[in-house]
C-alpha positions in Angstrom: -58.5 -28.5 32.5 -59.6 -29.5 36.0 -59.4 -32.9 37.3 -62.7 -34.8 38.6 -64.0 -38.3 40.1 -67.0 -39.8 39.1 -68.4 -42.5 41.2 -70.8 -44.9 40.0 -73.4 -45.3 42.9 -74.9 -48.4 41.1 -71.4 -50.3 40.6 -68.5 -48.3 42.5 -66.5 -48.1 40.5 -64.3 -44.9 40.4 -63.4 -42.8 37.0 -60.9 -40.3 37.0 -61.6 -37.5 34.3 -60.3 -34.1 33.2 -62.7 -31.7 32.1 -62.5 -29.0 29.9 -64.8 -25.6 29.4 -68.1 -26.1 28.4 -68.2 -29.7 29.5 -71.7 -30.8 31.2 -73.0 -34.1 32.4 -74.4 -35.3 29.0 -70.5 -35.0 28.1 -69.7 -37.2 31.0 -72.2 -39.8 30.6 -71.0 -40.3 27.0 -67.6 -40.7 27.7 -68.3 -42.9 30.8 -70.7 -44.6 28.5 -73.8 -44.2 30.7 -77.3 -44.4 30.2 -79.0 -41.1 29.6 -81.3 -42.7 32.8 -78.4 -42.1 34.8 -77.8 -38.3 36.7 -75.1 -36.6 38.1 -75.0 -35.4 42.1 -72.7 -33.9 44.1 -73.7 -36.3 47.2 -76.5 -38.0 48.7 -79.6 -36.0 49.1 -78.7 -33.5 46.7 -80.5 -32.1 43.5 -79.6 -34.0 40.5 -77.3 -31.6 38.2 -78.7 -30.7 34.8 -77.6 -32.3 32.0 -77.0 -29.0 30.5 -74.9 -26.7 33.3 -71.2 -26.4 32.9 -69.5 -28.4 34.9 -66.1 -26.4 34.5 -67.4 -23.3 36.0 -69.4 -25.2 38.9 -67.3 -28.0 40.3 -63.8 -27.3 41.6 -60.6 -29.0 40.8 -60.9 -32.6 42.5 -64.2 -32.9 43.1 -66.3 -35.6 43.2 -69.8 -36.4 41.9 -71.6 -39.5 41.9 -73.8 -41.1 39.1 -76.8 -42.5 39.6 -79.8 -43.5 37.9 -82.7 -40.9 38.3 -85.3 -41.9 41.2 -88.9 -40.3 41.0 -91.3 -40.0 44.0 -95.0 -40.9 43.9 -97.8 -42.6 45.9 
C-alpha cells in the first residue's frame, strides 16, 4: 500500500488515501466521489493523468496530486 494526498483544486479540501496495485484515477474519483469531468495532475501545468495508468507503479509513497476538472483550449 502506499500512502497519497489528493487535493481538490476546485474546493481544497485535502484527502488522505492509501492505494493499492492496480489502482488508477477512475478508482480515485469514485472513492472521492468525483465527477468523471474531473482529472488527476501531479501539479499545475502538467498533463492530466489518464484515467487508466496505474497509479501504484507511477506515484511514490506521499505524493500528492491535485483534481481538477478538465480544461480544453480553443479559439
Amino acid at each position: 500500500m502506499k500512502k497519497i494526498v489528493i487535493v481538490n483544486a476546485t474546493s481544497g479540501t485535502y484527502s488522505d488515501l492509501e492505494i493499492a496495485p492496480g489502482t488508477t484515477p477512475r478508482d480515485v474519483k469514485k472513492q472521492l466521489n468525483l465527477e468523471e469531468s474531473y482529472v488527476l495532475t501531479r501539479g499545475r501545468g502538467s498533463e492530466p493523468i489518464l484515467d487508466t495508468e496505474n497509479l501504484f507503479e507511477t506515484v511514490n509513497d506521499g505524493a500528492k496530486l491535485f483534481a481538477t476538472t478538465g480544461a480544453e483550449w480553443g479559439i
